[in-house]
N, C-alpha and C positions, 0 to 999 in steps of 0.2 A: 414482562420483566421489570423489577424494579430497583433502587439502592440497594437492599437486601440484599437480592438474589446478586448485583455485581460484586458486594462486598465476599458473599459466601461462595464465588467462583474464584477470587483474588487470594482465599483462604486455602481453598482449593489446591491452588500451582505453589502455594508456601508448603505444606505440605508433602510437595513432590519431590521435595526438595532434602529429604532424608536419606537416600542412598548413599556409597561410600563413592568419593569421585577416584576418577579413572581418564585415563588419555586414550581412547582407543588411537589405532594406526589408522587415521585417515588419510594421510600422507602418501598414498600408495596410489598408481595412474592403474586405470580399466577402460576395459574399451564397450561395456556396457552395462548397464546400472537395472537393478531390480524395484522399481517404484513403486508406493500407495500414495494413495488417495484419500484424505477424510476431509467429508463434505464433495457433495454431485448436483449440487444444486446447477442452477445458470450460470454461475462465476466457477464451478466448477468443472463442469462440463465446456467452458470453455479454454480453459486448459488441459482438458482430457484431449482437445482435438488435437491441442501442440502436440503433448505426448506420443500420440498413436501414429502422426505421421512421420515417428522418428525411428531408424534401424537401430540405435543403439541405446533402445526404453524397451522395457517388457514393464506393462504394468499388471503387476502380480496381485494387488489386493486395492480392494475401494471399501469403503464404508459409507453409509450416508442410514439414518435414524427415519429419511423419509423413502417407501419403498417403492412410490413414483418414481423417484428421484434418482436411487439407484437403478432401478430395468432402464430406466434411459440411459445410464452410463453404463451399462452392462452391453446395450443393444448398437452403445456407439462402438465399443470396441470391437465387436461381433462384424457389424460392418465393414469395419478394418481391416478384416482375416487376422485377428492377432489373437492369441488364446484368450478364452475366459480366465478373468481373473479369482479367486476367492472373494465373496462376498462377505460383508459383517455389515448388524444393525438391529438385529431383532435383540441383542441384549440393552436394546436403550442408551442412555444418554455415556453410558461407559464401552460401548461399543469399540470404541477404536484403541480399550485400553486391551480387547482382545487380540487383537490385530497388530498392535505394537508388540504383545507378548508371543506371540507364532514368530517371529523372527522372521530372517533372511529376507528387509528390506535393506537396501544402499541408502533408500532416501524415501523421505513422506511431503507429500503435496498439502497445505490445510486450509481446507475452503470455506469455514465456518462461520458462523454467525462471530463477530466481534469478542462476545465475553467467552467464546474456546479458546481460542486462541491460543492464550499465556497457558493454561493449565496442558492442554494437547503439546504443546511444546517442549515443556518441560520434561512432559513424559518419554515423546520422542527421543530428545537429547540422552536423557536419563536411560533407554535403551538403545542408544547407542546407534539411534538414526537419524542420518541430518536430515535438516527443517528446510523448505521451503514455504513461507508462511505468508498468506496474503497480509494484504497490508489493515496496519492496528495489531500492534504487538501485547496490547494489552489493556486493560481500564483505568486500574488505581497507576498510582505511582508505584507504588510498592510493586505490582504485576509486572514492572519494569527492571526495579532491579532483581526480582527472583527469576525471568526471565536471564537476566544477564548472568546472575550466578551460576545459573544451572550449565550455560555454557560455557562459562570459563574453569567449571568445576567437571565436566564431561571434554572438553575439549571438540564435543560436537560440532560440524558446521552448521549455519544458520545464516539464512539469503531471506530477506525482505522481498518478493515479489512486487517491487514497487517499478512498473510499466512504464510510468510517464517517464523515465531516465532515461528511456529510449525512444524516445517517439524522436524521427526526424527531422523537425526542426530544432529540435532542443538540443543532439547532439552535436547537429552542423553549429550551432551556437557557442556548444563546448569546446569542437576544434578554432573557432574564431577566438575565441578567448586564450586560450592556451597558444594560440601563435599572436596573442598581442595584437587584434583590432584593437580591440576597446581601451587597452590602456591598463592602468591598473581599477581594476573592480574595487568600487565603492558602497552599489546600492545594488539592491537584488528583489524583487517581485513574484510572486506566485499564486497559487489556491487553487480550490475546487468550488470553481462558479457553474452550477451544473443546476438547474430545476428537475428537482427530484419529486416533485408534489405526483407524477404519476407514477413513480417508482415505491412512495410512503405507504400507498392505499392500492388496495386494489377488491374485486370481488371474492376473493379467494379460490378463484377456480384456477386450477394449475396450467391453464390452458393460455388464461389470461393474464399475467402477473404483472399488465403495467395499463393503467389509467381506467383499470376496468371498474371500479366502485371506489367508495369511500372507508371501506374497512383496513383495520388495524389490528394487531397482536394475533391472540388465537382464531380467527374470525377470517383472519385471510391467508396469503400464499407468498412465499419466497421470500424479499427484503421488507416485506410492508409488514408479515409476520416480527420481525426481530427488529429491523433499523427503526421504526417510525417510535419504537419504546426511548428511544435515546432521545431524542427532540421531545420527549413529553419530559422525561426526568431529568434532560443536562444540559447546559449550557456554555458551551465551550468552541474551540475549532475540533469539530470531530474528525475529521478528515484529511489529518493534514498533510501526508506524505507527498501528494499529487502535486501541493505546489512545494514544501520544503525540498524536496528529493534534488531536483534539478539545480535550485541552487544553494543546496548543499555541497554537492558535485562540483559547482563553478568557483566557490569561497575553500573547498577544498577542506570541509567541515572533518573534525578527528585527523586529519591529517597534515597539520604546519598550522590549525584553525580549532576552535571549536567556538562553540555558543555562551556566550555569558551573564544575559539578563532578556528577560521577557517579560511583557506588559499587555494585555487585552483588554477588548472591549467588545460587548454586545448593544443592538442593536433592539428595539420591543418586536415582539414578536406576532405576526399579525398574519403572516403570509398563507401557511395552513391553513389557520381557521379559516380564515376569508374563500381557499380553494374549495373546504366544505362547504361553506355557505350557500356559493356560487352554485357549485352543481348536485347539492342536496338539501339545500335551503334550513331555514335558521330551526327547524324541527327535528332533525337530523341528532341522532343518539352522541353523535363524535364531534357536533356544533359546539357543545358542550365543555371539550378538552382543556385543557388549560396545558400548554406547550411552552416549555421553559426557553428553547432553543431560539436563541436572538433570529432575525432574518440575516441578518449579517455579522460575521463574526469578524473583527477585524485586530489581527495579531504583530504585535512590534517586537523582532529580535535583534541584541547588540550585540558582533562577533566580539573575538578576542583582537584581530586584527583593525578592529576598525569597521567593515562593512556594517552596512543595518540590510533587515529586510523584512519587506511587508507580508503578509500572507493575508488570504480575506476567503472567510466561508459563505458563501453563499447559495442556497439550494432550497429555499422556500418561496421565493417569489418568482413572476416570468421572467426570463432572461433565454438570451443565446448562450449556448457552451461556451468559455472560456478559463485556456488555466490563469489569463493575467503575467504571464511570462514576461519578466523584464530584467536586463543585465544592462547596467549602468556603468561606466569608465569613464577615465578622465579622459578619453580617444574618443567616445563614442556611443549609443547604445543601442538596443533590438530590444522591440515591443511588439508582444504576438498579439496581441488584443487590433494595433492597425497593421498589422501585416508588415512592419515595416523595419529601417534602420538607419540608421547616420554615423558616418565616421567621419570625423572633423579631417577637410583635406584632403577628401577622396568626395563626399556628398556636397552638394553644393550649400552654403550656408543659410542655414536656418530651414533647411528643405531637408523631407522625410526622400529616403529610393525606395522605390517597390525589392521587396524580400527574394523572391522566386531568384534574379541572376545570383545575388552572394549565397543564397542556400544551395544554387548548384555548387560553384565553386569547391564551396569549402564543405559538402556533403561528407558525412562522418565515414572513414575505413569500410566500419559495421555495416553501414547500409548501402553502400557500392560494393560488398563482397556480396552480402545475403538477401539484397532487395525483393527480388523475384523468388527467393524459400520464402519470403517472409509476405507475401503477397497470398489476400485472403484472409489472412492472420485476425484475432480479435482486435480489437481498440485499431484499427487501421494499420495492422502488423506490429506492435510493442508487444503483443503477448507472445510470437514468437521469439522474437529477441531477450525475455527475461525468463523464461523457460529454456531458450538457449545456454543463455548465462550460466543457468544452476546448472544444467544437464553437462555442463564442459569443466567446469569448476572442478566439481564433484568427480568427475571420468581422473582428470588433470590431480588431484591430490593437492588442489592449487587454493588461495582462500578466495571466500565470497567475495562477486565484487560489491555486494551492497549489503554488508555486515552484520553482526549482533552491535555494535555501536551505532551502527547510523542507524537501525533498527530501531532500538529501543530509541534514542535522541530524537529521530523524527517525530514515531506516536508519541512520546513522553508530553510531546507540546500539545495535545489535548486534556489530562489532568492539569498541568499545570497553568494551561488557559483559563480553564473552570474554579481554577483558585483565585487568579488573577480579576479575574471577572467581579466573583463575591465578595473579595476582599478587598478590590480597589486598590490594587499592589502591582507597583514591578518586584518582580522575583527573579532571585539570582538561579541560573539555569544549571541541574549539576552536573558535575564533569563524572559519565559514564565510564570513559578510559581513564578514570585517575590519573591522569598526569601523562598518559603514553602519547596523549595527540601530539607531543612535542617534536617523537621523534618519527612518527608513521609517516611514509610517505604515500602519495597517491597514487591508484591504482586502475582505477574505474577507466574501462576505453580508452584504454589509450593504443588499439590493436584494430587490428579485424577479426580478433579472435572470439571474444564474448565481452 
């Protein structure tokens, strides 16, 4: 995939955008919801597992273009004793525009490559079935706001499946915040520091789809087919809900808050090639690459209130997993990178406490109600809890708790990284809600409900 081909999927979702709007009644409570599925891939199929072990999901339709991909999410649910779903896929890359047209979904799951996203979305909204959309709402700028149009002009819901919101540290952080440890919040930290160099490449065998070879695009299998195109053609924070999301969430962004100016930088790009070098030496067909994508992408935002916050991409060189989580006050603050916390007055001065006692404490409602459902779970149980979310939202007639604003505003900070970057600019960030964040209040967690 290249510029082209994202531009002419961006063109794509503008065009979906011609039907006559409508409100449908989503406003209505049910006590069980009729689901699809597009995209069965591994990121898909790991929310198939939420699904299936819930009494109040029937998933009625899946799609997937690859037909590996789907018998294995046909054979999971089969497993489950839960009915067969209707299948689509053999009509190619419009697939799931069959399958949005059969009707009688509540809600669609979408687990695709990056550049579907905004167009499958649209189309959802536009017939009138809410989106649960993984995370990367879209490429351009532009995919962001026809994204937002389509739902403000459909009235559809639209939930970001952005996970890391719940993972439990991050929320035990969010009730300490909200009863005032830290003070008032000032500075804020995050990203997705992840080495993905086995996740970019692989052999292409479906079997193997992590660190098995050095292939890329049509040549291999699963993410190293689609994601490893983005690191040759862009260079931006590609990634960034993982760390914005949580302290979004904390700064209370679209809700008494939003975003106002942004500035990035990249880093030379080294780390890739080098991985090929290493383990296919400098004769190697993909030696050759030339990869736009910094090793580190490192992003600066100014709220409206005042706070700043760091975000940093990192996924081409060795590293241990870290989101980099940090909540800064005038009280005190929590750094997930040492495990650790200070609260002036409580910690002894100038000395870090071990995390583990105040994360009991102050363990979030959520994960003292549903620990043990949520056990097993993907990503160390957050993917049950943001499949929860939507699945109770959506029953409830109630809104998303992780929005078409924070939505689009989160992915939005990847184009305009990329601007940022070649143009050597801070850029004023745009306000999605128009003017609404004035008066939105917050909403996220604050329950044991979803």
């Amino acid at each position: 995939m290249n510029r082209r081909d994202f531009l002419a999927t961006s063109a794509t979702a503008g065009t979906l955008l011609a039907s006559n709007a409508f409100t449908p009644a989503f406003a209505r409570t049910r006590s069980k919801l009729r689901l699809g599925m597009i995209g069965t891939g591994m990121r898909g199929q790991v929310l198939l597992r939420e699904l299936v072990r819930r009494d109040d999901v029937e998933v009625v339709a899946l799609c997937d273009i690859e037909p590996i991909m789907l018998e294995r999410a046909l054979k999971m649910i089969d497993q489950a004793g839960k009915p067969k779903p209707a299948s689509y896929g053999t009509q190619g890359q419009d697939a799931y525009r069959a399958m949005l047209d059969k009707g009688g979904l509540d809600g669609v799951i979408i687990a695709t490559p990056w550049e579907f996203h905004a167009p499958m979305a649209i189309a959802a909204m536009q017939a009138r079935i809410a989106v649960a959309c993984e995370v990367v709402a879209g490429i351009t700028l532009d995919d962001h706001w026809q994204v937002l149009r389509a739902q403000q002009k459909t009235g559809t819901p639209y939930m970001l499946l952005e996970n890391v919101c719940y993972r439990r540290d991050v929320l035990a952080v969010l009730n300490m915040v909200r009863q005032g440890l830290f003070g008032e919040i000032v500075h804020l930290q995050g990203g997705y520091q992840h080495d993905l160099r086995a996740v970019k490449f692989n052999n292409g065998n479906p079997d193997q789809p992590y660190g098995s070879g050095l292939e890329f695009g049509p040549k291999a299998w699963s993410e190293a087919r689609w994601r490893t195109e983005h690191s040759v053609e862009r260079n931006g924070e590609l990634y960034p809900s993982h760390g914005i999301g949580p302290c979004a969430m904390v700064a209370n962004i679209h809700r008494g808050n939003r975003f106002t100016y942004l500035s990035a930088f990249a880093s030379k790009a080294r780390g890739l090639h080098d991985y090929i070098v290493k383990k296919g030496g400098q004769g190697h067909p993909n030696a050759k690459v030339k990869f736009k994508l910094g090793d580190l992408v490192t992003t600066q935002i100014e709220c409206e209130n005042g706070e700043t916050i760091l975000l940093q991409h990192d996924t081409s060189l060795p590293r241990p997993y870290s989101l980099g989580f940090r909540v800064q006050g005038t009280d005190g603050l929590w750094m997930d990178v040492n495990d650790s916390i200070h609260i002036e007055g409580k910690s002894k001065p100038h000395e870090w406490d071990p995390a583990e006692a105040w994360l009991q404490k102050y363990d979030h409602p959520l994960w003292k109600r549903y620990g043990d459902a949520a056990a097993g779970a993907g990503h160390g149980g957050m993917d049950y809890f943001v499949i929860h979310a939507f699945v109770e939202a959506l029953k409830a007639g109630a809104p998303m708790p992780i929005d078409i604003y924070d939505a689009v505003a989160w992915s939005a900070i990847t184009p305009l990284s990329e601007q940022s970057i070649a143009e050597h600019k801070t850029l004023e960030f745009p306000d999605f809600t128009e003017g609404k964040w004035k008066g939105r209040k917050p909403i996220f967690a604050f329950d044991d409900r979803y």
